[in-house]
C-alpha positions in Angstrom: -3.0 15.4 -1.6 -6.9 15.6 -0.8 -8.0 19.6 -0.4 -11.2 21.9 -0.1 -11.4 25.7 -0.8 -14.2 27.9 -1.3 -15.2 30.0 -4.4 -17.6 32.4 -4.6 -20.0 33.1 -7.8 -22.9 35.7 -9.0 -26.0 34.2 -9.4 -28.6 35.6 -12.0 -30.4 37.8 -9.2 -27.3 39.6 -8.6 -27.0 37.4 -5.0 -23.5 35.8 -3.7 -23.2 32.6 -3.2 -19.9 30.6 -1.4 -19.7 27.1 -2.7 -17.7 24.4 -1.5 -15.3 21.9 -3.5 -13.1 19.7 -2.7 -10.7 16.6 -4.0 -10.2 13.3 -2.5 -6.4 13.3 -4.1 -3.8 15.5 -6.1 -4.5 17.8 -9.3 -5.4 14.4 -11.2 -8.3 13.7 -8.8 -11.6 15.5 -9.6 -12.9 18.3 -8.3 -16.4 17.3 -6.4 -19.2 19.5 -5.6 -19.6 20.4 -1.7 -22.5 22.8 -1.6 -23.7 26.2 -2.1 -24.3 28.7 0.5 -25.5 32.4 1.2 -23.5 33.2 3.9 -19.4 32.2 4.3 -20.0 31.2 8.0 -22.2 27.8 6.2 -19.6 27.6 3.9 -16.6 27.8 6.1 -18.6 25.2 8.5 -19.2 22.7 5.5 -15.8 23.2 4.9 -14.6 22.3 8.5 -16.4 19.1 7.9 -15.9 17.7 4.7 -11.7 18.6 5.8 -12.4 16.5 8.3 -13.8 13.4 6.3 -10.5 14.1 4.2 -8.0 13.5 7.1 -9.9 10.7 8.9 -9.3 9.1 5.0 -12.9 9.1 4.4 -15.0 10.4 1.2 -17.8 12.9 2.3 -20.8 11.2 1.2 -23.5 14.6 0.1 -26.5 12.1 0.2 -28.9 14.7 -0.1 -26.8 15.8 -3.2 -27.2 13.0 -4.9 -31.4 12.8 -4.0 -31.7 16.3 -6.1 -29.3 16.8 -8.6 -29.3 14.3 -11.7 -26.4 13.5 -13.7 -25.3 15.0 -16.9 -26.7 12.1 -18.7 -30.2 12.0 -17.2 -30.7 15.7 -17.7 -29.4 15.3 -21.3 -32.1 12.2 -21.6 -34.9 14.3 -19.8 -34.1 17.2 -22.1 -34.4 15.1 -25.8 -37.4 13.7 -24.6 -39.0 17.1 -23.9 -37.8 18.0 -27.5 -41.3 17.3 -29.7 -41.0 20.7 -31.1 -38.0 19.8 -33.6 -37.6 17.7 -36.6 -36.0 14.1 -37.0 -33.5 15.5 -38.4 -32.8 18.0 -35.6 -33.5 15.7 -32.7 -30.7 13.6 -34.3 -28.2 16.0 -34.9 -28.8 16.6 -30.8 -28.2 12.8 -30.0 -24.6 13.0 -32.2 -23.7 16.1 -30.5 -24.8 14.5 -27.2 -23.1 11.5 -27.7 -19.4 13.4 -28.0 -20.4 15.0 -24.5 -21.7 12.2 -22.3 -18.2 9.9 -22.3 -16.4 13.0 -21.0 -18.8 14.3 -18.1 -21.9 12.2 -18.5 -21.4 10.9 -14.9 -20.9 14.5 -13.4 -23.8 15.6 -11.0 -25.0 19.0 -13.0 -24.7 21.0 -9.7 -21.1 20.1 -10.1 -20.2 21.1 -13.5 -18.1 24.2 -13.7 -16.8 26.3 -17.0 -13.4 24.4 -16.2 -15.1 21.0 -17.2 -16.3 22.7 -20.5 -12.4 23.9 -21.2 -11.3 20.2 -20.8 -14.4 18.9 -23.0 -13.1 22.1 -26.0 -9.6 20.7 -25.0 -10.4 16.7 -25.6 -12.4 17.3 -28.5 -9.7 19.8 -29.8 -7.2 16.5 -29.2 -9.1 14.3 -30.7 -9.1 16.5 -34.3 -13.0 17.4 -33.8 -13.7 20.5 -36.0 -14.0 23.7 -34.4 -17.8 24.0 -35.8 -18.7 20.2 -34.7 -17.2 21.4 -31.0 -19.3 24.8 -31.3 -22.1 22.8 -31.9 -21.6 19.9 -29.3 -21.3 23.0 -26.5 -24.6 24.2 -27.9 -25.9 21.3 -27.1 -24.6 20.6 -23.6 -25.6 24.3 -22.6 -29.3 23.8 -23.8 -29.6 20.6 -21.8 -28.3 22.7 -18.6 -31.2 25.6 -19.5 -33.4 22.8 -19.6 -32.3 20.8 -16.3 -32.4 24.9 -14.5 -28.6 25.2 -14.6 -27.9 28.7 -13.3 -25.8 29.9 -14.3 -25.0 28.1 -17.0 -21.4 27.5 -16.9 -21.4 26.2 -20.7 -22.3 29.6 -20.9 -18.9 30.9 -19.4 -16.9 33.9 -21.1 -13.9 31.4 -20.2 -14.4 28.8 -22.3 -12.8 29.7 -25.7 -13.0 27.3 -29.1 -9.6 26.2 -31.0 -8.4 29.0 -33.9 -9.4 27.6 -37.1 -9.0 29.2 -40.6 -12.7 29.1 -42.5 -12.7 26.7 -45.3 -12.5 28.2 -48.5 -15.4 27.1 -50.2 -15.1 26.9 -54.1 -18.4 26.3 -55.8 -17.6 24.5 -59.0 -17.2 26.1 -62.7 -19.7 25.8 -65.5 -17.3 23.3 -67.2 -17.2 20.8 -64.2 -20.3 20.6 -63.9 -20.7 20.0 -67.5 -18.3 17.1 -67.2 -19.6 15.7 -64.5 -23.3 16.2 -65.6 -22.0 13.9 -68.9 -19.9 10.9 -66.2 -23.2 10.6 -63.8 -25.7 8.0 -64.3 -28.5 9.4 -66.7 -31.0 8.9 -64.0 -29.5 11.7 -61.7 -29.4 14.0 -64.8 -32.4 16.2 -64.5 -31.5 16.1 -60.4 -28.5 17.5 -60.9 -29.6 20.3 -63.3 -32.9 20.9 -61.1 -30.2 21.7 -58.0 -27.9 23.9 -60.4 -31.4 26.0 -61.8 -33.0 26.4 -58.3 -30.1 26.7 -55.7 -32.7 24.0 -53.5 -31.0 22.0 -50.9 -30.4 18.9 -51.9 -32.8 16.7 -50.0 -35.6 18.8 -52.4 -34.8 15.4 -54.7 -36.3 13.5 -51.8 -39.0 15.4 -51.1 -40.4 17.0 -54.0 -43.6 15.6 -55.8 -45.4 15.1 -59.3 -48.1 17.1 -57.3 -45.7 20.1 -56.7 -45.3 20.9 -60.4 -47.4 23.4 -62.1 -47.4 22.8 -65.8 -49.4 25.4 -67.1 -46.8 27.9 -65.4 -43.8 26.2 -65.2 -42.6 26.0 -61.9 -42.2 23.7 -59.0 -43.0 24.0 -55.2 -40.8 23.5 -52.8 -42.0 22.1 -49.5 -41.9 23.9 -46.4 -39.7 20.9 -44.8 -36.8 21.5 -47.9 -36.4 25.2 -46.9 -34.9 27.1 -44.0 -37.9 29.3 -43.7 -40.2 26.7 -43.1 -42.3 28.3 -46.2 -43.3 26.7 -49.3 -42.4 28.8 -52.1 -42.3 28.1 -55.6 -39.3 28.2 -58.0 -39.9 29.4 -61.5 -37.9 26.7 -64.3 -35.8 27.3 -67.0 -38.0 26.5 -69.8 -35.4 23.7 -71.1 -35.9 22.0 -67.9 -39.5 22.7 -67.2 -39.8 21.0 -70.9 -37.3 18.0 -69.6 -39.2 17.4 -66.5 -42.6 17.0 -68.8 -41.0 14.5 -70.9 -40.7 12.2 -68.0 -43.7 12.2 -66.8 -47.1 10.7 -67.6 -50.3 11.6 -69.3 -52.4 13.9 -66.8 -55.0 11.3 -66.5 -52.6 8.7 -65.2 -50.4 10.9 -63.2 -50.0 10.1 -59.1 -49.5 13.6 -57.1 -48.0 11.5 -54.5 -45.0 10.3 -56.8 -41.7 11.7 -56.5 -40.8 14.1 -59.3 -37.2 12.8 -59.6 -38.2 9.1 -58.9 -35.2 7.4 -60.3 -32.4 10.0 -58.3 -32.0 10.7 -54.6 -29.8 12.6 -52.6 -28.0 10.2 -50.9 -27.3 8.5 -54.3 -26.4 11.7 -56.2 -23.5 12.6 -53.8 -22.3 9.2 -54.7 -22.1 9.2 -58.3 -20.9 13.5 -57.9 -17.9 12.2 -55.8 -17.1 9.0 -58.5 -17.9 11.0 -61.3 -15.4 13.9 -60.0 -12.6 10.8 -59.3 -12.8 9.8 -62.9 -12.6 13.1 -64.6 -9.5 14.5 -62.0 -11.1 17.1 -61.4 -11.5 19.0 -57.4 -14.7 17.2 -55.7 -17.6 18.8 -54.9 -21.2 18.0 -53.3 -24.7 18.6 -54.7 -24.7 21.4 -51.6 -22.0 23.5 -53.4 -24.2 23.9 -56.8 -26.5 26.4 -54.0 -23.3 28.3 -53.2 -22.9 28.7 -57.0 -26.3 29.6 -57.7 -26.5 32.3 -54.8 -23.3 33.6 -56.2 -24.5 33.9 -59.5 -27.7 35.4 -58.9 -25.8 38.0 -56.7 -23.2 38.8 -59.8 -26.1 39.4 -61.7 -27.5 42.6 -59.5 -30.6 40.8 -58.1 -31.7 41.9 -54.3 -30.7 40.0 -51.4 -34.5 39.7 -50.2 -34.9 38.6 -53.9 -32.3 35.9 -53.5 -33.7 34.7 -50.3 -37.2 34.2 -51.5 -35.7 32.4 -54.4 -33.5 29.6 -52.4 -35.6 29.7 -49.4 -32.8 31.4 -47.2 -34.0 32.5 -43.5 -31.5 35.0 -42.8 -30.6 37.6 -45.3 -26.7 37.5 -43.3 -26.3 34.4 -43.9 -27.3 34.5 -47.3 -24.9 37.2 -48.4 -21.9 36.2 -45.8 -22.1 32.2 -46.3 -23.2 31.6 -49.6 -21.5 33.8 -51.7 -18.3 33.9 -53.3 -15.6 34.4 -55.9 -16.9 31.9 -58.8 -14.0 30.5 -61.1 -16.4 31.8 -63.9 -19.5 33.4 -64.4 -21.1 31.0 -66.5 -24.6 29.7 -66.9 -24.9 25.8 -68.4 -26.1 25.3 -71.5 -29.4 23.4 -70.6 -30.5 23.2 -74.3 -27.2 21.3 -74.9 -26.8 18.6 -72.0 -30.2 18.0 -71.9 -30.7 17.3 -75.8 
């Protein structure tokens, strides 16, 4: 049965507004914007009249609604484009998160978006086995594009709308021996990759991005690029001298090096996971990803007494929290490689 109520909400100034809604059937209709107003005595009037569009079996029809307030999907749209100050990367980890949102309420004027919508996006996504963390993120999202369109408030921003319970995954870095075994199944052309990510803790698109150029011979370390690193600094990683030594041996005379080249030309990251996750499969032992040789790293470097601020400036970690809270953990053992050894 078609109904209208009023509710009333705070704005950000502390004023009171009466707004209008209404539904043009039963509980499975939706609930549709009918205005805002200061006073009740506009709201009660609005009221009056879209009640009686509702008995005469007619939908109100808020043209000057629809002149001013865009749809979820344009305001997303308008908000990505005005987006120049993030990376690639970032702008497309927006569109993903976008693109859960816009099949649920991407039709949905923004003026008529409520906290209640957000609970049945958390609910859907919940439904349809979405991780808590994607569904954290996706909200993120959606509320930015709303502080962008001048949403206020914001109702992704809502006290109400609560994510699904979900135990943390227990990260388990892997031991010195898988490694080892998995370091002897790879490819030999992901070889010094894979012991560059165990040495440094680097993230693993460092592979990618790193170049001949970014390698200091004389002193035995490499640079990592401000785009490889959280802090978006360039620091510089002091090497093993086993690996320092097996990353000479592959590369040129002086004379006819290219700076431009990439140091680890024959590996990449996307590759690497690969052969980790086949190499793991044929030994029977637990997988793991390139990612989880920085958790071992930071863990290691922690067992070992050295400062958090220390640790930071060595992986290239922002926030010193996240650092000590995220990355580190109980290792199987404590065990450093044996360079010397796999790399012979």
């Amino acid at each position: 049965m078609a109904s209208v109520w009023l509710t009333t909400r705070t704005t950000k100034d502390g004023e009171r507004r009466y707004r209008v809604e209404f539904r043009c059937g039963g509980r499975e209709a939706p609930t549709t914007y009918g205005g805002s107003f200061k006073t009740k005595r506009e709201a009660l009037e609005r009221r009056a009249w879209i009640a009686g569009e509702l008995a005469a079996k007619r939908v109100p029809h808020l043209r000057w609604h629809e002149a001013t307030a865009p749809t979820f999907a344009q305001a997303a749209k308008d908000w990505q484009a005005a987006r120049v100050d993030v990376a690639e990367a970032t702008r497309d980890q927006h569109r993903i998160q976008l693109d859960k949102l816009l099949p649920l309420i991407g039709s949905h004027r923004i003026d008529s978006l409520t906290a209640q919508d957000f609970i049945d996006v958390v609910a859907q996504l919940h439904a349809n086995g979405t991780a808590r963390e994607t569904i954290r993120k996706t909200l993120g999202a959606g509320a930015m594009a709303l502080d962008h369109a001048g949403v206020t408030p914001n109702p992704v921003r809502d006290r109400s709308i609560k994510l699904p319970r979900e135990e943390p995954e227990q990260i388990n870095p892997p031991s010195a021996s898988d490694v080892e075994a998995v370091f002897r199944r790879i490819p030999a052309k992901h070889r010094l990759a894979l012991i560059w990510l165990d040495w440094s803790g680097a993230r693993v698109s460092s592979i990618d991005h790193t170049l001949v150029g970014d390698f200091d011979e004389s002193r035995r370390r490499v640079r990592l690029r401000a785009a490889t690193t959280k802090t978006r600094r360039a620091l510089w990683v002091e090497l093993h001298p086993v690996l320092a030594e097996a990353i000479e041996a592959t590369l040129p005379h002086r004379r006819f090096r290219d700076p431009e080249a990439r140091l680890f030309a024959d590996s990449g990251a996307d590759a690497l996971r690969t052969a980790i996750v086949k190499a793991c499969k044929a030994e029977g032992i637990v997988l793991w990803s390139p990612h989880d040789l920085r958790h071992r790293r930071i863990s290691l470097l922690h067992l070992r007494g050295v400062p958090w601020a220390r640790i930071a400036e060595f992986v290239g970690q922002r926030d010193l929290t996240v650092t000590a809270n995220t990355y580190t953990h109980v290792l199987v053992d404590e065990a450093e490689l044996n360079y010397a050894e796999l790399l012979a």
